[in-house]
C-alpha positions in Angstrom: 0.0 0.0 0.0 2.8 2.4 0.7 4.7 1.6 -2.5 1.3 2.1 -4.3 0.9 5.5 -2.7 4.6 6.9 -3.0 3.9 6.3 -6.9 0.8 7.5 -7.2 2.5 10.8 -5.6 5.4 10.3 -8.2 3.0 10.2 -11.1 1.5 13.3 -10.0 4.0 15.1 -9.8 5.3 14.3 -12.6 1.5 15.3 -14.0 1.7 18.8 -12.7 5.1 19.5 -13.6 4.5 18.9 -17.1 1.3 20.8 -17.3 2.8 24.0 -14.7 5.8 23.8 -17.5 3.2 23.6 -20.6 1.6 27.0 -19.1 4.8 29.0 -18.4 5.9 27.5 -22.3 2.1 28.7 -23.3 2.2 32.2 -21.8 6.0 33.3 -23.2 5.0 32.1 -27.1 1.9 34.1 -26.4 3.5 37.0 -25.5 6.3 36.7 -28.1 3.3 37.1 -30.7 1.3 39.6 -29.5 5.3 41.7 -29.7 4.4 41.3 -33.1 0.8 41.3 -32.9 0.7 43.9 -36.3 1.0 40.6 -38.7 -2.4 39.3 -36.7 -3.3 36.7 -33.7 -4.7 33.8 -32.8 -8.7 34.8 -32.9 -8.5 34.5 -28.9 -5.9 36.7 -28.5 -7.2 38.7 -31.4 -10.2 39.7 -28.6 -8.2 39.5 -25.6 -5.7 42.5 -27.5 -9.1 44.3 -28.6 -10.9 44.5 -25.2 -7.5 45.9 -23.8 -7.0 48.6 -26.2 -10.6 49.1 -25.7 -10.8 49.3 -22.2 -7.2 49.3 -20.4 -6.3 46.3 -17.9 -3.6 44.2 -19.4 -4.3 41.6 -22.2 -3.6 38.9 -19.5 -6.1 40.1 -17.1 -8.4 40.0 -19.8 -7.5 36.7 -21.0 -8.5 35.7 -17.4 -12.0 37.4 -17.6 -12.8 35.5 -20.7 -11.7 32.4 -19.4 -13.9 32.4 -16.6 -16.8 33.5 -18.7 -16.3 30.5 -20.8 -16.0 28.3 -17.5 -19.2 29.4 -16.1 -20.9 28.3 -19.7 -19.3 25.3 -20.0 -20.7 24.6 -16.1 -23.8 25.1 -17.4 -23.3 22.9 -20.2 -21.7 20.2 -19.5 -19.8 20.4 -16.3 -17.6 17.4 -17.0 -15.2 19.5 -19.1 -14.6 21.5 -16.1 -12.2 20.7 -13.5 -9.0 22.1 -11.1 -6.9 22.4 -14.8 -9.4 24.4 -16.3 -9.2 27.0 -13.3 -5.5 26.7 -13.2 -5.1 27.3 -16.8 -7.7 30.6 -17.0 -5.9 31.7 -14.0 -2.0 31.8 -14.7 -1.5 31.8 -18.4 -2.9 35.7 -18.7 -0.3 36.8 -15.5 2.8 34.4 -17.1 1.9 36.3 -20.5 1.8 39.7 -18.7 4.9 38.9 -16.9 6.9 38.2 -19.9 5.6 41.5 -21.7 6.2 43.3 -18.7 9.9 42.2 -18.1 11.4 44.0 -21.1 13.2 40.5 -22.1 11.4 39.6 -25.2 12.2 41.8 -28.4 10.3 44.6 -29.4 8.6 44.7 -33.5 11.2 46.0 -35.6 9.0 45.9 -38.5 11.5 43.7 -40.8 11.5 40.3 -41.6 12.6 39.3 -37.9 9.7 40.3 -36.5 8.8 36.5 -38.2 11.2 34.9 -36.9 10.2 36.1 -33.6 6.5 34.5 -34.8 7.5 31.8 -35.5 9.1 31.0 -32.3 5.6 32.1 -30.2 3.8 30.0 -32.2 6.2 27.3 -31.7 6.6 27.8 -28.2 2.0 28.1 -27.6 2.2 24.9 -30.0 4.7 22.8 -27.9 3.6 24.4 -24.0 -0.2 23.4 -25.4 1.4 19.9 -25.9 2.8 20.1 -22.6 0.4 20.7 -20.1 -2.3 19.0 -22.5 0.4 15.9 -21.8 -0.1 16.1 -18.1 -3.9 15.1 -18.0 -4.4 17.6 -15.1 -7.7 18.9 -17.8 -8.5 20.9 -20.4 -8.3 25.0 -20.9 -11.6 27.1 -20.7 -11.2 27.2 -24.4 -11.2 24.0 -25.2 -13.6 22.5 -22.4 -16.1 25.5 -23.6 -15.6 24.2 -27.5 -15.9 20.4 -26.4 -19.0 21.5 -24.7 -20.8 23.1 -27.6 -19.5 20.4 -29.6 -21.5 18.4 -27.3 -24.6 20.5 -27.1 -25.1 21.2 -30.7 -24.1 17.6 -31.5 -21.0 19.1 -33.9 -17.8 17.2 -34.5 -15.2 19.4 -32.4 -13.4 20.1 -35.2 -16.7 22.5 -37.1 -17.2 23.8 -33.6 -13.9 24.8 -33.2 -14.2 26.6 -36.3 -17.7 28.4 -35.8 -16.4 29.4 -32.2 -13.1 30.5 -33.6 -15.6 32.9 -36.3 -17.1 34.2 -34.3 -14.2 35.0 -31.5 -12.3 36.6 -34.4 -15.6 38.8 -35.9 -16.0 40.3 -32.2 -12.4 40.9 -32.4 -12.3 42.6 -35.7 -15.4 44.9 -34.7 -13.7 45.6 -31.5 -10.4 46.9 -33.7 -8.1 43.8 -33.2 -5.2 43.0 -35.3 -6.3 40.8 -37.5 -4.6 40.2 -40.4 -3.2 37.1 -42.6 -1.2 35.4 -39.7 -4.6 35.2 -37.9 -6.2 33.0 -41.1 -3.2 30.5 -41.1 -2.6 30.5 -37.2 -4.6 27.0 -36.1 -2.6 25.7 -39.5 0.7 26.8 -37.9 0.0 25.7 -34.2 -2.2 22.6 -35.0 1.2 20.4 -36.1 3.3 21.6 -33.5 0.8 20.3 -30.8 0.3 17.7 -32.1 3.5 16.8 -32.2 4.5 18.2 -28.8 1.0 16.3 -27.5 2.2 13.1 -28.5 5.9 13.5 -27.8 5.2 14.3 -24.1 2.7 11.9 -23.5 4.8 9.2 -24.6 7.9 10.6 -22.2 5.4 11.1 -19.2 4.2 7.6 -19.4 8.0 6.2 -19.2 8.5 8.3 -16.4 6.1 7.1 -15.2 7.0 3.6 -15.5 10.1 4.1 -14.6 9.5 4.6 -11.5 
């Protein structure tokens, strides 16, 4: 019994460092693209840009305030995509992204081709930090549990309500004066790979470790 327990405290740990490393990996590429926010977003962050040039705050605060607004739907939904992760995740990844914009680290838009370099790497480091703390099995974002919920509700593969959510996010963003532009219509094509990959990748090692044990 006490060997059982002293891995089942392994395992989760193991769990939540993955998925506490996924968010702070999430937050940084996040913040590296809204630095160069001009070429367009993610339709989420499209919106979470627009309500803070609309109405001050900081994008991460606002990135928290939609989260939850999404939680409390999907609780009304279907609460079973809603559980400590989801809190965790609307909670911290808006402060790690604010930190990181705050800090003066990351580079500013220089409005030449670097600026897609510097992209690439935020959608390359939200792609493999999705992966990551997706990997951990500690639960699904607000985002995600809110799009599995409609997909449930409205009996739509998750894929076509992914996209319908996604439509809409990004027409309230564009109304609201976000920067859209062509990045934000090859975005998902951009991330989707990378989180896959990272998804897999990190399941795969988290098991061994696991079982290593």
């Amino acid at each position: 019994m006490e060997v059982h327990s002293v891995k089942a405290v392994h395992s989760k740990s193991i769990r939540y460092t993955f998925y506490f490393i996924g968010l702070i990996c999430f937050g940084l590429g996040v913040a590296f693209s809204v630095k160069v926010k001009y070429l367009g977003l993610h339709p989420w962050d499209v919106l979470n840009v627009a309500l803070f040039d609309h109405f001050g705050l900081s994008i991460g605060t606002w990135s928290i305030i939609v989260g939850f607004v999404l939680i409390g739907i999907s609780l009304l939904v279907s609460k079973k995509y809603v559980n400590i992760g989801t809190f965790l995740n609307a909670l911290l990844i808006g402060p790690i992204m604010d930190l990181f914009l705050w800090s003066g680290i990351l580079p500013d838009a220089s409005n030449t081709w670097t600026d897609y370099l510097l992209l690439l790497v935020g959608i390359s480091l939200t792609g493999l930090g999705g992966g990551l703390y997706v990997s951990g099995g500690v639960g699904a974002g607000p985002r995600d549990g809110f799009m599995l919920s409609m997909s449930e509700r409205f009996r739509l593969s998750v894929v076509k309500a992914r996209i319908m959510v996604e439509l809409i996010v990004l027409a309230i963003g564009f109304l609201l004066g976000g920067p859209v532009f062509w990045v934000t219509f090859i975005y998902t094509l951009l991330l989707s790979p990378i989180f896959q990959f990272s998804l897999k990748f990190f399941t795969r090692l988290r098991s061994r470790l696991e079982e290593s044990y």
